[in-house]
MARDRENKE-55302 format. One record per residue: x negated, y negated, z of N, C-alpha, C in turn; residue in three letters. Coordinates in steps of 0.2 Angstrom, whole numbers, plus 5000, padded with zeros to 4 digits. Last residue first. Example, Ala and Ser with C-alpha at 12.3 -4.5 7.8 and 13.67 -1.06 7.14 Angstrom:
493650115035493250055036493650005039Ser
493450285039493850225039493450165039Ala
% end
This chain:
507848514850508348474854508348384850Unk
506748544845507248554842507948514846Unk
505648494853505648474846506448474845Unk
505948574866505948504865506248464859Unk
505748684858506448694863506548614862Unk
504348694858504548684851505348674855Unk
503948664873503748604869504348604862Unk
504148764877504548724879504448684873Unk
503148844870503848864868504448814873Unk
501948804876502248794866502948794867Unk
501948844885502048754888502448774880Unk
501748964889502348944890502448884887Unk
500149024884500749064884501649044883Unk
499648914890499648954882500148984882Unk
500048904903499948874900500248884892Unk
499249064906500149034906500448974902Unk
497749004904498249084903498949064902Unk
497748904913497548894907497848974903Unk
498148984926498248934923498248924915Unk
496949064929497549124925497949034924Unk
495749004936495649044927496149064927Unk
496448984948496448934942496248954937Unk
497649104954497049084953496849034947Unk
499249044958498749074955498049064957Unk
500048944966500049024968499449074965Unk
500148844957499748844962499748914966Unk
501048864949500248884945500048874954Unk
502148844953502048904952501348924951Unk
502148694948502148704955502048784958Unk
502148714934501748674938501548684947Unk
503248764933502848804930502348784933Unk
504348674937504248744939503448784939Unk
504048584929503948544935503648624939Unk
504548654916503948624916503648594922Unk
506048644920505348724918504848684918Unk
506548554932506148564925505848624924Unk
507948634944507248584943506948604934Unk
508848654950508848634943508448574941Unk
508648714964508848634963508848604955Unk
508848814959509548824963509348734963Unk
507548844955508148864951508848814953Unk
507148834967506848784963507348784958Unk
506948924976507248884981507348834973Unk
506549034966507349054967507548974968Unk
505348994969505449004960506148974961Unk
505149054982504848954980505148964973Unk
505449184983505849124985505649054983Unk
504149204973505049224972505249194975Unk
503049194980503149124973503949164972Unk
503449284991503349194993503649154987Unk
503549394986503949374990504049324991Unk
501949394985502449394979503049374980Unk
501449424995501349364994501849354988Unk
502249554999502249495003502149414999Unk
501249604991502049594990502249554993Unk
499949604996500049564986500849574988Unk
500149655007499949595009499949555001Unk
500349795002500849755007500849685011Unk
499049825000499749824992500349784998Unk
498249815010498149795004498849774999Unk
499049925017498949855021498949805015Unk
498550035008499150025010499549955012Unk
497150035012497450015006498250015006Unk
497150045028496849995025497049965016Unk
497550165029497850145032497750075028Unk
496750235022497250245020497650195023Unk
495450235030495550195022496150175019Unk
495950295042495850235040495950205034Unk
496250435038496750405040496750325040Unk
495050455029495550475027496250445031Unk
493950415037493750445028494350455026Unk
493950435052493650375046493650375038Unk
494550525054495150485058494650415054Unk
493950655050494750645044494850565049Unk
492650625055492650635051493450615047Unk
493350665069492950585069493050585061Unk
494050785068494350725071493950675070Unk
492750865064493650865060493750795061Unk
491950855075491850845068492450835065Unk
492850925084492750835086492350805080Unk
492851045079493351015081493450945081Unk
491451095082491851065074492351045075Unk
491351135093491151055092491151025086Unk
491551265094492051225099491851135096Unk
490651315084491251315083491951265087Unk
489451285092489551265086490251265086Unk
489851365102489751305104489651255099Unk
489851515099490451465104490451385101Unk
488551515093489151525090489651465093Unk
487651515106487551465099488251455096Unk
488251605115488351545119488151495110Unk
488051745113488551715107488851645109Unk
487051785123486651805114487451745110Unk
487251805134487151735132486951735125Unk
488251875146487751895139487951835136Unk
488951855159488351895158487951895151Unk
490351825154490051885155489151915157Unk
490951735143490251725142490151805148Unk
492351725140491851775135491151765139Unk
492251585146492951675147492451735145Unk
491451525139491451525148491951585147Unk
492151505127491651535127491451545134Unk
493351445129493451535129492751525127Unk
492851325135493351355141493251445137Unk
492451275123492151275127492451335135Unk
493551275115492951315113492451345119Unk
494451175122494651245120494151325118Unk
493551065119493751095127494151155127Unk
493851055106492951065108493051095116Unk
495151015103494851075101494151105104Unk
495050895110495350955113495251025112Unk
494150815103493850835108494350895112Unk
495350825090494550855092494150865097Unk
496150735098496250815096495750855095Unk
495350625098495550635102495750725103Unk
495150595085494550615089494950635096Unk
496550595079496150655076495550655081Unk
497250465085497550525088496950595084Unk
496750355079496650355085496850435089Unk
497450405065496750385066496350385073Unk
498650385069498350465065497750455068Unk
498950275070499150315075498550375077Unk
498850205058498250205064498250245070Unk
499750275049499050295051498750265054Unk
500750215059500950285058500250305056Unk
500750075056500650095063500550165061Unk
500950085040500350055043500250085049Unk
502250135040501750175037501150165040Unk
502949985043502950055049502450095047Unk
502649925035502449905039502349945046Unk
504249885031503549915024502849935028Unk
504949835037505049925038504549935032Unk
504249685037504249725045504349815043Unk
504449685024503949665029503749715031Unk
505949675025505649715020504749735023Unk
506149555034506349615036505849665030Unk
505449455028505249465033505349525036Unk
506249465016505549465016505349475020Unk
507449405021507549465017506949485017Unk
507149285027507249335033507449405027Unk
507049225016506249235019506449295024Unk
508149205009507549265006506849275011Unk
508649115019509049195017508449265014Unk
508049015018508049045025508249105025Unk
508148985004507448975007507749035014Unk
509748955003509249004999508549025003Unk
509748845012510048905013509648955010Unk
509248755005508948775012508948815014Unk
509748734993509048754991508848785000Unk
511548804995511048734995510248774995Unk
512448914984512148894992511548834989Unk
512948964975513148904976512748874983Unk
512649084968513249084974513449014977Unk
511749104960512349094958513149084962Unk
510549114971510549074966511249044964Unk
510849264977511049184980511049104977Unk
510649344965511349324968511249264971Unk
509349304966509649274958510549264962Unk
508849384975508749304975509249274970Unk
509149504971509549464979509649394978Unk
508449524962509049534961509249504968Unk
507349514968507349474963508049484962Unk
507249634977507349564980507349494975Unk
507449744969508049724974508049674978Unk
507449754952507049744959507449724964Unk
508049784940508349814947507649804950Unk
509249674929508649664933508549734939Unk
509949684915509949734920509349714925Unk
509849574907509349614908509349674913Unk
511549564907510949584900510449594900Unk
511749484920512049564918511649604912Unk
510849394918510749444923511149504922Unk
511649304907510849364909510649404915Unk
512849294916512749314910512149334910Unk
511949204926512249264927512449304920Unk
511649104918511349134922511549214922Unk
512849044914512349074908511949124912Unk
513248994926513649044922513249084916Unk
512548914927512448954933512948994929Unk
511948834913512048814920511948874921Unk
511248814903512048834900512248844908Unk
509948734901510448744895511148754897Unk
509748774914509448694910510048674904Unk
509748894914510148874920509948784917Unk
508548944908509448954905509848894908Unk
507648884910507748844904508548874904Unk
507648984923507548904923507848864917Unk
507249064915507949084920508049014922Unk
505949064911506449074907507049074911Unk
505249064925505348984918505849014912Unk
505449174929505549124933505749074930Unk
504749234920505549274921505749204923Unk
503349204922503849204917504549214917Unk
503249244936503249184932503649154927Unk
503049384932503749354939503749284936Unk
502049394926502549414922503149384928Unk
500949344937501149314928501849314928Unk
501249444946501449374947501449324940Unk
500849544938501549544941501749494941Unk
499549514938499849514932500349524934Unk
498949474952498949434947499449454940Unk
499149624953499649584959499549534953Unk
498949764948498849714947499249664948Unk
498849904962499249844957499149774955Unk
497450014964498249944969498449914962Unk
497750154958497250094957497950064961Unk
497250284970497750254965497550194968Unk
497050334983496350344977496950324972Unk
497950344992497450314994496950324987Unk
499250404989499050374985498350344984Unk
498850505000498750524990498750484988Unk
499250425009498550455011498450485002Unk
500650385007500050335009499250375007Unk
500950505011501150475002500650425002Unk
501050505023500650545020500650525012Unk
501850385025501250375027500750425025Unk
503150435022502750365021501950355021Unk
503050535031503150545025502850495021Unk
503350435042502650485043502550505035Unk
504450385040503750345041503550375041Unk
505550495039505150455033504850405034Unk
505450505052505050585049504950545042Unk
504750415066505450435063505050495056Unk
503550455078503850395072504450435069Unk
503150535088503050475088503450415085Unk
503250655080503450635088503750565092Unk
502550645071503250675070503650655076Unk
501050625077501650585071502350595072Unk
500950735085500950665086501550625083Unk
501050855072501550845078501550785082Unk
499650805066500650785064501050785069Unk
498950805076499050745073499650745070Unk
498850945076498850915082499250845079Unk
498751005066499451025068499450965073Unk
497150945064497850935059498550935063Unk
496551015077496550925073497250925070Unk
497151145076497051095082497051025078Unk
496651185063497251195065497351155071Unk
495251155061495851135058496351135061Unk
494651265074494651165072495051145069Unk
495051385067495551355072495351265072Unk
494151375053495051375053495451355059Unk
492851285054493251335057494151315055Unk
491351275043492051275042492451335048Unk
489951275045490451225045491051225044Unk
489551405041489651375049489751335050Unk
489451405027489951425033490051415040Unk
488351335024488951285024489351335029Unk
486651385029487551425031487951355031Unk
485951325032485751335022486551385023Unk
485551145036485651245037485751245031Unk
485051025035484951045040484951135042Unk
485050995021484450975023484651005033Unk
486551015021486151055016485551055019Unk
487150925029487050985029486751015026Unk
486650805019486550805027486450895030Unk
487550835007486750835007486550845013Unk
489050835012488450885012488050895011Unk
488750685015488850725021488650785018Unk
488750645004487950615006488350655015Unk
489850684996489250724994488850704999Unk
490850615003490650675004490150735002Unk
490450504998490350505006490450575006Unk
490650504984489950494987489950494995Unk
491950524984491450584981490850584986Unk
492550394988492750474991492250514990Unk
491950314978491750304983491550354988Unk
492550374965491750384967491550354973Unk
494050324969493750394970492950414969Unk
493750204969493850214975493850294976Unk
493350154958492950164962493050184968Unk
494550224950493850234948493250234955Unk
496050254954495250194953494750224956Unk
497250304944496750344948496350274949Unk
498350324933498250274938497650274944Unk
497850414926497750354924497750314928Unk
498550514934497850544933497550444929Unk
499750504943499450484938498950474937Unk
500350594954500050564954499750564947Unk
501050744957501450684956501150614954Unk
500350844962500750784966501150744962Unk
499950884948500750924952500550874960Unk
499750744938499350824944500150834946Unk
500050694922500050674931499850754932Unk
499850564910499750634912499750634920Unk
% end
């Protein structure tokens, strides 16, 4: 089931949206214990200054699909990160199974399965081309890492684009606050009865901007970081898998050297899973 963003109401974490909830309810508990007018917390121009201010920034600043990136960034921010550990399993496996091919039927079998499983990751599918292209284990190695590295570096713009945000919301709230401030001096006239008003309203601004540049452009920026630091590392045991294929090494040497990637309680997990079905592969041969 998904909301009209688009977002998988399944995919949602738990903790990260009771996290959200609870920093904005222990804000408005704050208010509540100070006025009993939530309305006087809320100005439409302070919005408009912060926000328009910061995208305009963005849009400025960075190309239009790294900002876009990066607001995508801020809805996913409450969607679970990716079970990196289980990806990595199943990459694993893919890994040891494409190994026995290449064991059995070489670089021609290979490829044969790779038209049949239709593979479409686009750097598992790069790797596997390099694989059947005859290049030496070095070559492979140098090729995937600068694929990795580039991918990297444009996965990595989003990142800059919210800290941008981040450093650009208190900033635009102070502008908001000197905007408030300058038309309450205009208005003031001798009559100091709507000096409370002005002054409130000029200084919600700088609430805006410290509030959205800790609770929304940071976190954001930080889980994002998160999922771009599991690919990366994912990007490693792929090229260590690919450089290993290509030296027509043992599923069993593979499986052993891949397990180092893991955490030791997922070991014993794989194991079970793979050693049997080399073992029975064994028998039968």
């Amino acid at each position: 089931m998904k909301n009209k963003s688009g977002l998988s109401l399944e995919a949602l974490s738990r903790p990260s949206v009771r996290a959200g909830i609870l920093g904005c309810f222990l804000i408005l508990c704050a208010i509540a214990f100070s006025t009993n007018h939530f309305i006087a917390f809320f100005s439409i121009e302070g919005l408009m200054i912060v926000i328009g201010g910061v995208m305009s920034v963005a849009f400025m600043s960075f190309h239009a699909d790294d900002v876009q990136a990066a607001l995508h960034a801020i809805r996913d921010m409450f969607s679970d990160t990716p079970a990196t550990h289980a990806d990595l399993h199943r990459d694993m496996l893919n890994i040891l199974s494409w190994a026995r091919i290449v064991r059995e039927k070489g670089m021609i079998g290979l490829e044969a399965s790779m038209g049949k499983q239709g593979i479409r990751d686009p750097f598992v599918h790069y790797g596997l081309n390099m694989v059947i292209s005859n290049y030496t284990p070095e070559e492979i190695r140098a090729m995937m890492e600068t694929a990795a590295d580039a991918q990297d570096e444009r996965n990595g713009i989003p990142v800059q684009v919210l800290h941008a945000m981040a450093s650009h919301a208190p900033a635009f709230g102070m502008v908001g606050t000197l905007i408030g401030m300058v038309t309450m001096l205009y208005n003031l006239n001798g009559n100091v009865t709507g000096i409370g008003s002005y002054l409130a309203i000029s200084f919600l601004s700088t609430l805006y901007g410290v509030v959205s540049a800790r609770m929304v452009y940071m976190p954001a920026a930080a889980k994002l970081s998160q999922k771009l630091d599991g690919l990366r590392f994912r990007n490693h045991l792929i090229t260590e898998g690919m450089v290993m294929l290509v030296s027509n090494k043992a599923p069993t040497y593979i499986q052993d050297r891949l397990n180092s990637f893991m955490r030791p309680e997922i070991h014993d997990a794989l194991n079970a899973a793979y050693r049997p079905l080399l073992q029975l592969k064994a028998v039968r041969q």
